[in-house]
VEXVOGU-44839 format. One line per 2 residues: for each residue x, y, z of C-alpha. Coordinates in steps of 0.05 Angstrom, whole numbers, plus 5000, padded with zeros to 4 digits. Example, Ala and Ser with C-alpha at 12.3 -4.5 7.8 and 13.67 -1.06 7.14 Angstrom:
5246 4910 5156  5273 4979 5143
! end
This chain:
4872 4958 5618  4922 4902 5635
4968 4905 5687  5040 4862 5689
5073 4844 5760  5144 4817 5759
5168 4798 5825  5250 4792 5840
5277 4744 5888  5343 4741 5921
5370 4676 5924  5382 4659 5998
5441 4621 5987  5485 4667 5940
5450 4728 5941  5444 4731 5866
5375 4773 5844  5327 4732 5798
5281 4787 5761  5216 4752 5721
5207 4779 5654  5152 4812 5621
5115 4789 5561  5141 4810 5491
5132 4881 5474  5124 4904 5550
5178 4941 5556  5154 5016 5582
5126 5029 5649  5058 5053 5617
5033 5040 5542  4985 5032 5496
4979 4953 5479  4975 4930 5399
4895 4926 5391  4899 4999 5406
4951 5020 5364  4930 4984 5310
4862 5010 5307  4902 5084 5314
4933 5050 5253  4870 5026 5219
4839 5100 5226  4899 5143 5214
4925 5091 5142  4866 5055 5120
4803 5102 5126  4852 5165 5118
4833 5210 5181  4877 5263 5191
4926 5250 5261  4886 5299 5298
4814 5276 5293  4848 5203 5311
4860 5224 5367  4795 5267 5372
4756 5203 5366  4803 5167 5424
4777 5220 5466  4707 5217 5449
4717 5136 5450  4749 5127 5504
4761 5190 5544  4837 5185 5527
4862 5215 5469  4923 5196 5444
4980 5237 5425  5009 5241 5352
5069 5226 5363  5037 5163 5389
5004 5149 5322  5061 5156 5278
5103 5109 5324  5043 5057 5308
5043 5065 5238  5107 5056 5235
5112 4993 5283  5068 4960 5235
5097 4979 5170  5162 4942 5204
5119 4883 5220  5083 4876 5153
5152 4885 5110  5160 4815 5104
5091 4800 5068  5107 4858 5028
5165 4823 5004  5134 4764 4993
5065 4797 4954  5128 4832 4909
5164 4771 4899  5101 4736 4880
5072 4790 4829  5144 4791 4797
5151 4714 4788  5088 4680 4786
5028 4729 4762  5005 4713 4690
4977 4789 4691  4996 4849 4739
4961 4922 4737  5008 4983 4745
4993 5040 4764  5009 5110 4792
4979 5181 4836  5007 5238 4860
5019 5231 4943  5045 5297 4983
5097 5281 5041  5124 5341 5083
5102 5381 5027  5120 5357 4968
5098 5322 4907  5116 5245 4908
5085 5180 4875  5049 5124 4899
5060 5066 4860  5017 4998 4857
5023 4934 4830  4964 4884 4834
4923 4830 4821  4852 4817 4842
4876 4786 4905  4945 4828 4920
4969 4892 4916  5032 4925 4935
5048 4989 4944  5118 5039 4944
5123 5112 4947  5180 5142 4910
5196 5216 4901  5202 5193 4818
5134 5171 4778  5185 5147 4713
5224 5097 4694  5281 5122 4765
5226 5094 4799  5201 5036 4768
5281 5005 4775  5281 5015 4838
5216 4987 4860  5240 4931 4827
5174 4900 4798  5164 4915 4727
5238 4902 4710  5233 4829 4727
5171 4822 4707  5147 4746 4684
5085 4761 4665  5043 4812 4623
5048 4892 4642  4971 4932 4650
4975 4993 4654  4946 5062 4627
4992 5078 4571  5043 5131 4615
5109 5127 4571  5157 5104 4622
5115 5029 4622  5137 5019 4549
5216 5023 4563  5213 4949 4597
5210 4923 4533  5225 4854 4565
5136 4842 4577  5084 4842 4537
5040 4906 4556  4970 4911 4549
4929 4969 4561  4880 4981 4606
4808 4986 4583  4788 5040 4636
4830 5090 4605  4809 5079 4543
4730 5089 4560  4753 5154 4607
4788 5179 4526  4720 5161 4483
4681 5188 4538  4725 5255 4532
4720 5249 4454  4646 5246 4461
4630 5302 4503  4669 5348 4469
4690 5329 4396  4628 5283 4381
4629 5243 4318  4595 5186 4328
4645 5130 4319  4670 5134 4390
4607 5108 4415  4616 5052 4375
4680 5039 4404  4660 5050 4470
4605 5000 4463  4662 4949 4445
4716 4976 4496  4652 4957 4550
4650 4886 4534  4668 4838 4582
4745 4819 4585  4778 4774 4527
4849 4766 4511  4831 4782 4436
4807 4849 4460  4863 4867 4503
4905 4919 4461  4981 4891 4460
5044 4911 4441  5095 4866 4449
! end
């Protein structure tokens, strides 16, 4: 726990009243300070534990648990503070990324179906939820319509209407569809295939449309 004392003076002279400030982000008579909140942050966002077991595990921590309310504030003080590299991670994946990685999965908010969308390299991603997973979506995320560089992605139909990039599609998917075709409709060839599909990355083997 820290504690911040500003004194106020009266000048002698004039009687004007001096008040000392407090250090940025002080500004409530009792709070929780930002390594707190952003390990409420860490829990709630990053390792996906439901609000109430957050603030469970304050309580077991730290014999104070905190409210929800108070968690949701956090999360959203930080997604403030981080939109800036956001823009920045976007602006770099549209303009300067020989190869981005596109994808898409189904994310509930206040009970209903929306998408979360990603965009990424092996050293960035970005991420935008929209209540579209097509192409309404895509425009206004504003990636893959600028795009510089080449499109990966699994094949979903609304990739292929930017017909501004080169697409090439991703490998994964297409061991997840020989894996299905072996299981159940076995014929022998798709091993074959999937023996190639496994091989290590080369731009030869990347399947392209243009």
């Amino acid at each position: 726990m820290t504690q911040h004392c500003a004194e106020t003076k009266v000048c002698p002279v004039c009687g004007a009243e001096n008040k000392a400030t407090f250090p940025e982000g002080v500004d409530q008579p009792v709070q929780y300070g930002p390594e707190v909140k952003a390990q409420a942050v860490y829990l709630n966002q990053y390792q996906m534990i439901p609000l109430e077991r957050v603030s469970e595990l304050f309580s077991d921590w730290y014999g104070q648990p905190l409210a929800e309310g108070t968690i949701v504030s956090a999360g959203r003080e930080v997604a403030r503070r981080v939109q800036p590299v956001q823009s920045a991670i976007q602006t770099h994946l549209t303009e300067q990324e020989d190869v981005v990685h596109f994808d898409e999965t189904g994310l509930g908010i206040n009970g209903g179906l929306h998408w979360l969308h990603s965009a990424s390299t092996s050293l960035l991603t970005w991420y935008g939820v929209h209540a579209k997973r097509g192409q309404d979506a895509l425009d206004a995320l504003a990636i893959l319509p600028k795009l510089k560089g080449w499109a990966m992605h699994d094949g979903w139909p609304a990739y292929f209407r930017y017909d501004q990039v080169a697409h090439a599609l991703c490998n994964a998917h297409h061991l997840r569809e020989l894996e299905f075709l072996k299981e159940r409709y076995p014929q022998g060839w798709e091993t074959q295939m999937m023996a190639l599909a496994g091989q290590p990355f080369l731009p030869s083997f990347v399947s392209t449309i243009a």
